[in-house]
DRENDREN-579050 format. One record per residue: x, y, z of N, C-alpha, C, O in turn; residue in one letter. Coordinates in Angstrom, 3 decimals. Atoms other than C-alpha are relative to their C-alpha. Last residue first. Layout:
BEGIN
site n_u: X	n_v: Y	n_w: Z	ca_u: X	ca_v: Y	ca_w: Z	c_u: X	c_v: Y	c_w: Z	o_u: X	o_v: Y	o_w: Z	code: a;
...
# end
This chain:
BEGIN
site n_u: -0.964	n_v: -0.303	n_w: 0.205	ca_u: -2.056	ca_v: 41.186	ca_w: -16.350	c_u: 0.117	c_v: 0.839	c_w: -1.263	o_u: 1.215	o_v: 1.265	o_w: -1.622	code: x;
site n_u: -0.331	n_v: -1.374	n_w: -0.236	ca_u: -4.966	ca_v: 41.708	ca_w: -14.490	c_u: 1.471	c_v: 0.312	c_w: -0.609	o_u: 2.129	o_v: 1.304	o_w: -0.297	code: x;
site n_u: -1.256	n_v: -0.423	n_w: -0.930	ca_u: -5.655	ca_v: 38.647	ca_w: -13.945	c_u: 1.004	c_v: 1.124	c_w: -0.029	o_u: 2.078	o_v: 1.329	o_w: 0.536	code: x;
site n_u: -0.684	n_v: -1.276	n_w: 0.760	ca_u: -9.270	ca_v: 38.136	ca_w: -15.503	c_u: 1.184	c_v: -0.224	c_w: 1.283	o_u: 0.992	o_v: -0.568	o_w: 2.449	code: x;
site n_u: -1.555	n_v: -0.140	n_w: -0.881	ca_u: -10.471	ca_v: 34.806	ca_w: -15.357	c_u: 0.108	c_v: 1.573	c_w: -0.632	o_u: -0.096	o_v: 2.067	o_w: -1.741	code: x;
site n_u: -1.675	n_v: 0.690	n_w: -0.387	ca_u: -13.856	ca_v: 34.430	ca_w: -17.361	c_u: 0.613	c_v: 0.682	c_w: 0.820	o_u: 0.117	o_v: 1.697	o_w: 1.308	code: x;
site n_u: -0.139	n_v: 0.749	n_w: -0.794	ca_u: -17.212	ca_v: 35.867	ca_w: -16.913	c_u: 1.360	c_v: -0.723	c_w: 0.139	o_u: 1.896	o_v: -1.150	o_w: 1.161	code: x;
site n_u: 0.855	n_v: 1.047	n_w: 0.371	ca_u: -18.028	ca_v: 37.409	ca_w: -20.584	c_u: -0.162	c_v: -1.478	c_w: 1.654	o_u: -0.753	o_v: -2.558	o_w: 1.631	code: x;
site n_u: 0.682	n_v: -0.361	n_w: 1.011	ca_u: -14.969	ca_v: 39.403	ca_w: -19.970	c_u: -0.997	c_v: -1.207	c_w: -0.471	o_u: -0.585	o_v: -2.245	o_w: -0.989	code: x;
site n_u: -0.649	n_v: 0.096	n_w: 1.345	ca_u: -13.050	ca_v: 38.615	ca_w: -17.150	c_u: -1.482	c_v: 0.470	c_w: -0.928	o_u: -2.575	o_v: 0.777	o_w: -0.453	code: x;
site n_u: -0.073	n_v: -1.653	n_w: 0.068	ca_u: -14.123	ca_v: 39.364	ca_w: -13.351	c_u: 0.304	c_v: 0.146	c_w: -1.669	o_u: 0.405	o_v: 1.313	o_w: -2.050	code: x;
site n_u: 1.145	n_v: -0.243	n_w: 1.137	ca_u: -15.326	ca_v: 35.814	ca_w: -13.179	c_u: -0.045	c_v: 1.782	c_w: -0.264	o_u: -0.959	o_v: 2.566	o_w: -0.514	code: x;
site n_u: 0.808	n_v: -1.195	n_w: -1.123	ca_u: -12.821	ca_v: 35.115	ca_w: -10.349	c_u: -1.053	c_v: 0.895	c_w: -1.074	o_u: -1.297	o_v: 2.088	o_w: -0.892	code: x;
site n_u: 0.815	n_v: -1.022	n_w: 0.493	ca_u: -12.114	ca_v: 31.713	ca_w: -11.773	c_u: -0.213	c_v: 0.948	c_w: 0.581	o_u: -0.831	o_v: 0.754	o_w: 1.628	code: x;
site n_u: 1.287	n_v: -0.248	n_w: -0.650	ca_u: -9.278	ca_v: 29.992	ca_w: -9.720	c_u: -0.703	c_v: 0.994	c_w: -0.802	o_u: -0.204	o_v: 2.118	o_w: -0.862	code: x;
site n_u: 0.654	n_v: 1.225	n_w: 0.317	ca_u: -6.024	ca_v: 28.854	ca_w: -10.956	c_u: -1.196	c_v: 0.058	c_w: 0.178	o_u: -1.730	o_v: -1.004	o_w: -0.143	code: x;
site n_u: -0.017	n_v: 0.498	n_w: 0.947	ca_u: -3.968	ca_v: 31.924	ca_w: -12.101	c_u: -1.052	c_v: -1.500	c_w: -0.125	o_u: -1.400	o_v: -2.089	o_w: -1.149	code: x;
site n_u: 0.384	n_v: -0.964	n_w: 0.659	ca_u: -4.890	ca_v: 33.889	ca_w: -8.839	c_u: -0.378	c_v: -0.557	c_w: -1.480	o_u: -1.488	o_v: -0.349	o_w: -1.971	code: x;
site n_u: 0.854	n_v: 0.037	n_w: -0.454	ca_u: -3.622	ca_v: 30.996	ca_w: -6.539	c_u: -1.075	c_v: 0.858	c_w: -1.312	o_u: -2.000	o_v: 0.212	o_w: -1.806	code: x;
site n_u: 0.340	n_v: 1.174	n_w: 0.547	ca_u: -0.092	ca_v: 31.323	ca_w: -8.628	c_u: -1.628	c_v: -0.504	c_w: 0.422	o_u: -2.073	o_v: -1.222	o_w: -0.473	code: x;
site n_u: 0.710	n_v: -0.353	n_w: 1.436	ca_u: 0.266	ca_v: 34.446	ca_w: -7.138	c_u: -0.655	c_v: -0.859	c_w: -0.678	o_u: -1.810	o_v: -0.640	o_w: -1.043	code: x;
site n_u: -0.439	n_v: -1.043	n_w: 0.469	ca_u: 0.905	ca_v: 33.472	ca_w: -3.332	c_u: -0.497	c_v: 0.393	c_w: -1.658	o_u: -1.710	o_v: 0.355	o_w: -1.868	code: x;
site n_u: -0.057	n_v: -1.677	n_w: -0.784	ca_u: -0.064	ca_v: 30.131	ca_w: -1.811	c_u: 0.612	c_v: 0.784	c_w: -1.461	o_u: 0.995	o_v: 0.262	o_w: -2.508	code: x;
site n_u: -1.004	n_v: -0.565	n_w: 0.573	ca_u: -1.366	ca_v: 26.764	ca_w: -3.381	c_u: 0.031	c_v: 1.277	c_w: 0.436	o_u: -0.983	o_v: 1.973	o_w: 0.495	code: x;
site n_u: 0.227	n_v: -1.658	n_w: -0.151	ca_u: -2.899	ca_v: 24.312	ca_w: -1.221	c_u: 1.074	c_v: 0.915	c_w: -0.474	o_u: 2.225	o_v: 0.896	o_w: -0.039	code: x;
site n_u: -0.740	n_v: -0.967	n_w: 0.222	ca_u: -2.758	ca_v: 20.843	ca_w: -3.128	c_u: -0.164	c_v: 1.627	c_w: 0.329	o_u: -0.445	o_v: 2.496	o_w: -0.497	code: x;
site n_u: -0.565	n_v: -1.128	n_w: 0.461	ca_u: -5.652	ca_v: 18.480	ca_w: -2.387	c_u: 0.804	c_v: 0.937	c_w: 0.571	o_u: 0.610	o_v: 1.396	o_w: 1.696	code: x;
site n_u: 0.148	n_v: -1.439	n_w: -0.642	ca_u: -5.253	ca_v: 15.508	ca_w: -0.702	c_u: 0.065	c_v: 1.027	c_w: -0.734	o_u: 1.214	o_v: 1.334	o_w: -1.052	code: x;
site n_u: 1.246	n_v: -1.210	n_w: 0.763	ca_u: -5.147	ca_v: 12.784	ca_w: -3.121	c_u: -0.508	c_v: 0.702	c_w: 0.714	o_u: -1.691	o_v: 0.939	o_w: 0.468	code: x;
site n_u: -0.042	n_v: -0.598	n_w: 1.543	ca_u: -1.705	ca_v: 11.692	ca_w: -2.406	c_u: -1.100	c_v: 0.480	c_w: -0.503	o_u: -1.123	o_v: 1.360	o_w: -1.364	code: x;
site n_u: -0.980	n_v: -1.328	n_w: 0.106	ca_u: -2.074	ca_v: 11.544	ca_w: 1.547	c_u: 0.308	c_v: 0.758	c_w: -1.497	o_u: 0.467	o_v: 1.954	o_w: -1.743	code: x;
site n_u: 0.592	n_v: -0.895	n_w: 0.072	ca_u: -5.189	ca_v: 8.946	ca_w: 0.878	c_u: 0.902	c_v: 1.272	c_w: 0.075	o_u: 0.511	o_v: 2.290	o_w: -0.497	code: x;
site n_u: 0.946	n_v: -0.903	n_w: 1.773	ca_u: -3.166	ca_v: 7.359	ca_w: -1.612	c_u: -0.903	c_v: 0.686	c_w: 0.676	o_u: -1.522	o_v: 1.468	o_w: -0.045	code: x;
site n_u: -0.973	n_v: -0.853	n_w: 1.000	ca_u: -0.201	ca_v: 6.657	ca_w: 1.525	c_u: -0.921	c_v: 0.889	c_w: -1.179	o_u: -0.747	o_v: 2.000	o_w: -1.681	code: x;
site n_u: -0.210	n_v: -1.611	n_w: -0.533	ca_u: -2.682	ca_v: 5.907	ca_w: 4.072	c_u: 0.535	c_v: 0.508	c_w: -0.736	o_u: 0.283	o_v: 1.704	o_w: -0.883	code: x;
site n_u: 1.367	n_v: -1.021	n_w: 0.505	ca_u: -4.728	ca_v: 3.314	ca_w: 1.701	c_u: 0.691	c_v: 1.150	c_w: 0.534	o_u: 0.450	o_v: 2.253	o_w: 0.044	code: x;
site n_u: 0.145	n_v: -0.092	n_w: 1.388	ca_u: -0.831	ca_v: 1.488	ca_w: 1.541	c_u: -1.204	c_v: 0.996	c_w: -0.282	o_u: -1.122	o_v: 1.852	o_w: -1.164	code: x;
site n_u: -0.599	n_v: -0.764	n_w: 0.205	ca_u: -0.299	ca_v: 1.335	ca_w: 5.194	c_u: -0.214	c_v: 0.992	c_w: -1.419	o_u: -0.198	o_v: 2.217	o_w: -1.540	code: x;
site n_u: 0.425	n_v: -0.586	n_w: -1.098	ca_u: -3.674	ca_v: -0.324	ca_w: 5.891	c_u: 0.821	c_v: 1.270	c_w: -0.451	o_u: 0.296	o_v: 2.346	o_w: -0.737	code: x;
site n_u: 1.418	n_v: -0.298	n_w: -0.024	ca_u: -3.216	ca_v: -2.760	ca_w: 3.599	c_u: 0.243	c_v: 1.295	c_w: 0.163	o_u: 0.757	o_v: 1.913	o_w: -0.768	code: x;
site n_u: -0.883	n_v: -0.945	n_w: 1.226	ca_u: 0.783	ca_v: -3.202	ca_w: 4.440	c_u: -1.657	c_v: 0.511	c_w: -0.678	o_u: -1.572	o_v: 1.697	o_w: -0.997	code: x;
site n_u: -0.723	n_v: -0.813	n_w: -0.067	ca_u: -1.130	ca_v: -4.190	ca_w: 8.110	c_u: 0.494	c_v: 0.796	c_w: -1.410	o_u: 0.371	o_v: 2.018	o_w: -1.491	code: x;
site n_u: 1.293	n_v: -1.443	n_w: -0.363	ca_u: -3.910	ca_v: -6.168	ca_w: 6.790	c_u: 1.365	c_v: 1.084	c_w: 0.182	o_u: 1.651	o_v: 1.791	o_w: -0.784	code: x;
site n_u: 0.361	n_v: -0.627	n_w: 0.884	ca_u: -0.825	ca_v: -7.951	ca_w: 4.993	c_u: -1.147	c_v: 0.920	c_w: 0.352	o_u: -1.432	o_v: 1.971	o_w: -0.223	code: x;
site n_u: -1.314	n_v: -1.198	n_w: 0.793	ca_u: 0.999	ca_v: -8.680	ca_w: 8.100	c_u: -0.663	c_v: 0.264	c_w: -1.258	o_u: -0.042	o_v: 1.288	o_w: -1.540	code: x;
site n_u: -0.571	n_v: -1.251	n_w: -0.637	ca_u: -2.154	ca_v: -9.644	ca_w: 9.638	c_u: 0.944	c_v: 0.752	c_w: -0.727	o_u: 0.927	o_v: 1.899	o_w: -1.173	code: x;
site n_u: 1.254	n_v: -0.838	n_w: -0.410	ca_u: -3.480	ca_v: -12.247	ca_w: 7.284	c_u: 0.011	c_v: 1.258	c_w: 0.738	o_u: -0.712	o_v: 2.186	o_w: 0.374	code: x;
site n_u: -0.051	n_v: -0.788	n_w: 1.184	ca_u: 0.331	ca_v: -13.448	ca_w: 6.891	c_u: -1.645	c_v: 0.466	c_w: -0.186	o_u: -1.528	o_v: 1.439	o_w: -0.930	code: x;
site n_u: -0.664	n_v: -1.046	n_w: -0.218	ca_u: -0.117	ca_v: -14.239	ca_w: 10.731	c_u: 0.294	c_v: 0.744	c_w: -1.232	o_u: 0.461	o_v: 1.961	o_w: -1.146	code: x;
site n_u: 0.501	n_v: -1.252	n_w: -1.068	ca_u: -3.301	ca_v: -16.125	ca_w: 10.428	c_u: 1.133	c_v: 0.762	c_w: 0.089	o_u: 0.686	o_v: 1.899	o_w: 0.243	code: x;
site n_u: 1.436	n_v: -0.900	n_w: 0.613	ca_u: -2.268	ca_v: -18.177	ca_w: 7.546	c_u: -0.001	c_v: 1.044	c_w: 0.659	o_u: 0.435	o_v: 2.124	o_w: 0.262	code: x;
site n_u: 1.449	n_v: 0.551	n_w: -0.936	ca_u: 1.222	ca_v: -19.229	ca_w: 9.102	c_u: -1.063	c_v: 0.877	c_w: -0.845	o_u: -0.897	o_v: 2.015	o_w: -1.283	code: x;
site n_u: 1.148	n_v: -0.313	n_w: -1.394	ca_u: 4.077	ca_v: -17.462	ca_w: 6.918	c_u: -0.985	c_v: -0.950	c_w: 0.513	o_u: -1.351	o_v: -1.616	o_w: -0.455	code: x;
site n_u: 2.158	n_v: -0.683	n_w: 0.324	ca_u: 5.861	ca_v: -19.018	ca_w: 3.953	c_u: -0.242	c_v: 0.550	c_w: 1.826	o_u: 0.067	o_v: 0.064	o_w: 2.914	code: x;
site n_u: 0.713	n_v: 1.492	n_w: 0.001	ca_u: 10.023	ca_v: -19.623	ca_w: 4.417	c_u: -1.629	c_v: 0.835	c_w: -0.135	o_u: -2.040	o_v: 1.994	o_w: -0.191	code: x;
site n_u: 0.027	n_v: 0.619	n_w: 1.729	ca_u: 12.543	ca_v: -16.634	ca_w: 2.822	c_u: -1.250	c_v: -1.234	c_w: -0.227	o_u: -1.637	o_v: -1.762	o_w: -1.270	code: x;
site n_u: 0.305	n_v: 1.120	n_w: -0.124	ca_u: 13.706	ca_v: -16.086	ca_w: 6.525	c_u: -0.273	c_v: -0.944	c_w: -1.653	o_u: 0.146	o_v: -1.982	o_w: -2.167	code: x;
site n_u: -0.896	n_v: 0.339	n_w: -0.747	ca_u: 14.361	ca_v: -12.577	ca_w: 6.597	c_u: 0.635	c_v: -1.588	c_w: -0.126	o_u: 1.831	o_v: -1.876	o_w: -0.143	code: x;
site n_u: -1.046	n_v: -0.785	n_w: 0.709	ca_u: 12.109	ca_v: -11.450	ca_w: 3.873	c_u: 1.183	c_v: -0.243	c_w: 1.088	o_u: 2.164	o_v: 0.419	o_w: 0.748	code: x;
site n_u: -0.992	n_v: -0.602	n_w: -1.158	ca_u: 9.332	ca_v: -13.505	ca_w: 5.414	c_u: 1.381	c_v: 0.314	c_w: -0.740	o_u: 2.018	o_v: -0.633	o_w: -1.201	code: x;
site n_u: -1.357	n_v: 0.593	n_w: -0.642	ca_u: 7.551	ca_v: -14.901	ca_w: 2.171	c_u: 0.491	c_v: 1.110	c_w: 1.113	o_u: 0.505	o_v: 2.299	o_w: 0.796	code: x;
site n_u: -1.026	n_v: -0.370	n_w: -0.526	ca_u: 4.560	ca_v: -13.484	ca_w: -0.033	c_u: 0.668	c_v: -1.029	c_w: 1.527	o_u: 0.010	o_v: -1.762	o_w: 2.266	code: x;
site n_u: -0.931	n_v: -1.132	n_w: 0.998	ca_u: 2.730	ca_v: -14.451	ca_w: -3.085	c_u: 1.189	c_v: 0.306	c_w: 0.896	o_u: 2.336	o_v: 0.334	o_w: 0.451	code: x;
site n_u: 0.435	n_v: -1.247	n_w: 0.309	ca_u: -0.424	ca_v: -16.010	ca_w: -1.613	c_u: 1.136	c_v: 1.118	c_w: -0.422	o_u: 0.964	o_v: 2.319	o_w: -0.632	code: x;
site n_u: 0.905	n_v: -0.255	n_w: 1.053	ca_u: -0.475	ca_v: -19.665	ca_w: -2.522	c_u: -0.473	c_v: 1.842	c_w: 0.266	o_u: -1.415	o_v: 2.419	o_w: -0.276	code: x;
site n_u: 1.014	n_v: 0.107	n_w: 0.228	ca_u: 1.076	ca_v: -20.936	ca_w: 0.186	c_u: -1.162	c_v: 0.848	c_w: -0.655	o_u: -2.256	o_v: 1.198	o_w: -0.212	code: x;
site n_u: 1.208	n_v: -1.905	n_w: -0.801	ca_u: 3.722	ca_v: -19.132	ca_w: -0.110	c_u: -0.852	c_v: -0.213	c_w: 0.359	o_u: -1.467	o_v: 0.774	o_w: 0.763	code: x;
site n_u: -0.995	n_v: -1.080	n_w: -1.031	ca_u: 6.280	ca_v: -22.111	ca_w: -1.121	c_u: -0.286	c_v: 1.081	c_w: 0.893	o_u: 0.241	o_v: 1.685	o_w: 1.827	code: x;
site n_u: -0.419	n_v: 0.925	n_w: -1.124	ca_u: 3.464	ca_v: -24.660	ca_w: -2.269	c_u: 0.650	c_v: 0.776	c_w: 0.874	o_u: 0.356	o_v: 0.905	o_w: 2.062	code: x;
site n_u: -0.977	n_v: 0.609	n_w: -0.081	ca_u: 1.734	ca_v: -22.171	ca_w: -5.155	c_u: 0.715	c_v: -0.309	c_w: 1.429	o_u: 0.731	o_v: 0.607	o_w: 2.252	code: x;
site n_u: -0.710	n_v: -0.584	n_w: -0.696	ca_u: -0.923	ca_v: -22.807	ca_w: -6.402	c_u: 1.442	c_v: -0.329	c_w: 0.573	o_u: 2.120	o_v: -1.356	o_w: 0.576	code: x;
site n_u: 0.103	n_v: 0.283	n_w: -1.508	ca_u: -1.141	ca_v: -24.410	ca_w: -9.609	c_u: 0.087	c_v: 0.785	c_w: 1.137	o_u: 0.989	o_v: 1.592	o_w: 0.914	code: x;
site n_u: -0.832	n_v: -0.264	n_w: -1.243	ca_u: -1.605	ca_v: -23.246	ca_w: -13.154	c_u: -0.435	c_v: -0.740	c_w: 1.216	o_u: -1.581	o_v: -1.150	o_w: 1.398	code: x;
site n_u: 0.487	n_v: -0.926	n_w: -1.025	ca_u: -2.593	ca_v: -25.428	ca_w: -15.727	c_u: 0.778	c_v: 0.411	c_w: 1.180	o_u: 1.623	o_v: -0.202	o_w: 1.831	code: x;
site n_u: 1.560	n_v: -0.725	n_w: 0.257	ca_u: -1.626	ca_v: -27.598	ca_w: -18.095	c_u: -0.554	c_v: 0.632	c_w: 0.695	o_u: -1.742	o_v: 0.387	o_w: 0.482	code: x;
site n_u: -0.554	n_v: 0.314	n_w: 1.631	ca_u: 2.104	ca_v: -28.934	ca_w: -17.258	c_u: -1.516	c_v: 0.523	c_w: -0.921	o_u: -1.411	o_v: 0.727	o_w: -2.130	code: x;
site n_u: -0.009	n_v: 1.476	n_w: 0.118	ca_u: 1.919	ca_v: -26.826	ca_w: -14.061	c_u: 0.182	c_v: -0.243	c_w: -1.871	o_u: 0.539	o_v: 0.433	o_w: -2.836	code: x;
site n_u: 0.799	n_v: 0.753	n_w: 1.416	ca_u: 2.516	ca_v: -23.016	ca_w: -14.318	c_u: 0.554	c_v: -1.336	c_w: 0.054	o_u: 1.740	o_v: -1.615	o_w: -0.125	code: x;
site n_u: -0.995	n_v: 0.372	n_w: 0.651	ca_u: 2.976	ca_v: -21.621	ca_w: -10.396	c_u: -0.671	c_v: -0.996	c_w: -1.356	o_u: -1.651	o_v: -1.740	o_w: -1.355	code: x;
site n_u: 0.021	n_v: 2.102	n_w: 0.200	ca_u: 0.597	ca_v: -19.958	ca_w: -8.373	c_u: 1.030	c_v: -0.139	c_w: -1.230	o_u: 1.396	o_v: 0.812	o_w: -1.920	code: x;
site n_u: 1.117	n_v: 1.306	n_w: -0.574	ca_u: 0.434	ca_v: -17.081	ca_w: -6.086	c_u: 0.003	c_v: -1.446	c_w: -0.731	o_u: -0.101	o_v: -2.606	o_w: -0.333	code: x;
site n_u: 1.115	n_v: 0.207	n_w: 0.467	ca_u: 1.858	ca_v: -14.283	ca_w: -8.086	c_u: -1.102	c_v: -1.287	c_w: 0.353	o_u: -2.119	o_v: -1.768	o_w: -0.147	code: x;
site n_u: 1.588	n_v: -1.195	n_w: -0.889	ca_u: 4.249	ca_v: -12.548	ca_w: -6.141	c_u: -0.990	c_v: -0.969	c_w: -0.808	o_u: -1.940	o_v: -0.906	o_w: -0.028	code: x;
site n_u: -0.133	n_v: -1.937	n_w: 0.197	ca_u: 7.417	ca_v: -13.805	ca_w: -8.363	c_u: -0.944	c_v: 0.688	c_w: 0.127	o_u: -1.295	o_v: 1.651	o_w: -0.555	code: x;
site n_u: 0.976	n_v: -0.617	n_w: 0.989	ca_u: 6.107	ca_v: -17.652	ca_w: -8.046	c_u: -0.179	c_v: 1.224	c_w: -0.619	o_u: -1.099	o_v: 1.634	o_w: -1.326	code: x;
site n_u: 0.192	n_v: 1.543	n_w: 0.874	ca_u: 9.289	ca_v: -19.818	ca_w: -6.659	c_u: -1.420	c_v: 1.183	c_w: -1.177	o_u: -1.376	o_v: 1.400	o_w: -2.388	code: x;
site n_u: -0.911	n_v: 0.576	n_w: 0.831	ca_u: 10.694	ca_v: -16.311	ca_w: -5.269	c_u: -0.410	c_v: -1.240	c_w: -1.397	o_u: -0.087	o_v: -1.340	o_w: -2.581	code: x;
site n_u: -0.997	n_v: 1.233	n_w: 0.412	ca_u: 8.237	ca_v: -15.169	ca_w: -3.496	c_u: 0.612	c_v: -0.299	c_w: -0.915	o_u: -0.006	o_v: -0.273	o_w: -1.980	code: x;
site n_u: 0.649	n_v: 0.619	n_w: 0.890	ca_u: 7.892	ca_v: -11.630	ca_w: -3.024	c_u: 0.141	c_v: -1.490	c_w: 0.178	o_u: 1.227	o_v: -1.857	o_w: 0.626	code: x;
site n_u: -0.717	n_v: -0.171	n_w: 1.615	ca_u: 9.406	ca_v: -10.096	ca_w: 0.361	c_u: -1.317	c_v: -0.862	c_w: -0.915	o_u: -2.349	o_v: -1.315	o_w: -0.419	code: x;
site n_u: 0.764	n_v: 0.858	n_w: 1.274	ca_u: 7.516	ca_v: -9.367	ca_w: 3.617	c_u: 0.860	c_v: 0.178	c_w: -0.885	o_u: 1.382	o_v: 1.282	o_w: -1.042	code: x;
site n_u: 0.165	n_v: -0.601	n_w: 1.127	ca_u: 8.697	ca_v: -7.656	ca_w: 6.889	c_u: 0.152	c_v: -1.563	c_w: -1.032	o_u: 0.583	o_v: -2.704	o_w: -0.869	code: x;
site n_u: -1.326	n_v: 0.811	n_w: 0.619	ca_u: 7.270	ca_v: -8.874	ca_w: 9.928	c_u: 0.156	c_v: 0.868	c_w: -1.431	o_u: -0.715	o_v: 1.556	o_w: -1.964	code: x;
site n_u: -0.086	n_v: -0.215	n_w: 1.796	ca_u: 5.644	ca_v: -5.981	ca_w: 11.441	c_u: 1.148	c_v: -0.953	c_w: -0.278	o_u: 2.357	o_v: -0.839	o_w: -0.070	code: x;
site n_u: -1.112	n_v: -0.379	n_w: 0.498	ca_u: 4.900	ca_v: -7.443	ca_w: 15.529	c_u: 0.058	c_v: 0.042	c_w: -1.395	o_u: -0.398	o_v: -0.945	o_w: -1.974	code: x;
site n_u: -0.816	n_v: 0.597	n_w: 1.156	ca_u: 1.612	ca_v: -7.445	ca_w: 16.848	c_u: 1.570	c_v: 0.582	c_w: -0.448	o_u: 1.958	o_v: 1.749	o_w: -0.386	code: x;
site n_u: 0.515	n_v: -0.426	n_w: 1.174	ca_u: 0.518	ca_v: -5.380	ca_w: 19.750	c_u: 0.842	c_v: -1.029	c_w: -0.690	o_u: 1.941	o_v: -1.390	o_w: -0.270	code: x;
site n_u: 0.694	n_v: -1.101	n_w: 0.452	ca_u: 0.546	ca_v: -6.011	ca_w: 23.373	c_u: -0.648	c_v: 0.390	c_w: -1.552	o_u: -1.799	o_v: 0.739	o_w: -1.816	code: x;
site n_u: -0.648	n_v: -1.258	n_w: 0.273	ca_u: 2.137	ca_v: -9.625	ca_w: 23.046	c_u: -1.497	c_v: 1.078	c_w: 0.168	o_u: -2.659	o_v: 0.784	o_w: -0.112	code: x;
site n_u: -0.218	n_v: -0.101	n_w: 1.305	ca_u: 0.168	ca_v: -12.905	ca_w: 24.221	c_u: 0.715	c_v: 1.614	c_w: 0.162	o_u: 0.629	o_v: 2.264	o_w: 1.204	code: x;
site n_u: 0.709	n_v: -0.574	n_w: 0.638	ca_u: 1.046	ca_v: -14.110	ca_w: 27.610	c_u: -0.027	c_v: 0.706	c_w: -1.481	o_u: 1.063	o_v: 0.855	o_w: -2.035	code: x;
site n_u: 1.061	n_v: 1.198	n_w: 0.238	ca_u: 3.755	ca_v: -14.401	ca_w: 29.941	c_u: -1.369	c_v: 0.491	c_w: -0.764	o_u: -1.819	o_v: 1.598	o_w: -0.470	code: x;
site n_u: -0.164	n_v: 1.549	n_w: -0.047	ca_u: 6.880	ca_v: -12.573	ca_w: 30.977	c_u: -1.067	c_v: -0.523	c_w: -0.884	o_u: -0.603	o_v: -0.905	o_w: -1.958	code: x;
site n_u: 1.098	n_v: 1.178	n_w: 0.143	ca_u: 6.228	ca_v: -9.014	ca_w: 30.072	c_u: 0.695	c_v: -1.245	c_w: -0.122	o_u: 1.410	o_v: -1.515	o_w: -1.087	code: x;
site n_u: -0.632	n_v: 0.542	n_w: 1.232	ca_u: 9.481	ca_v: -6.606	ca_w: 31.236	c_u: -1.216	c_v: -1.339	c_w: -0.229	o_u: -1.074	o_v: -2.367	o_w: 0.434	code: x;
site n_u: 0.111	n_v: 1.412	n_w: -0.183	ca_u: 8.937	ca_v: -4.286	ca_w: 34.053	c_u: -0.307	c_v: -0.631	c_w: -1.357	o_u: -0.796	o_v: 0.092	o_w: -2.225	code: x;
# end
């Protein structure tokens, strides 16, 4: 059965481009100072479909969202690296060496 009425289950991912008028950067160079800027309201990004500014509250979401995405990606990159087979041997002190160092027996 197909929701008639009411707010959505979950948000929908608009997708985001830069803006154009400010190239992401929120404000635009007046004749002495920068301004924000009018097209994005002043926060950089645009509906990549559409090209027009977002509503506050919904570009508040769609960026918690790329947020969100973004910490998952650097926490997956600083996971340490489990290294199998010989190479394990070469990275790890086993204080069997002379004076305590690496020995590998080669």
């Amino acid at each position: 059965m197909k929701k008639s009425h009411g707010p959505a289950f979950r948000s929908a991912r608009i997708e985001l481009a830069m803006c154009s008028a400010c190239r992401g950067r929120a404000v635009v160079q007046g004749v002495f100072h920068e301004l924000p800027c009018a097209q994005c309201n002043a926060s950089g990004w645009v509906s990549a479909e559409t090209g027009q500014a977002l509503p506050l509250d919904v570009l508040v979401t769609q960026l918690s969202f790329r947020l969100q995405a973004t910490q998952h990606q650097i926490k997956q990159l600083r996971r340490p690296v489990l290294m199998n087979g010989p190479a394990v041997q070469y990275e790890h002190n086993n204080r069997r060496g002379a004076g305590g160092s690496n020995y590998t027996g080669d």
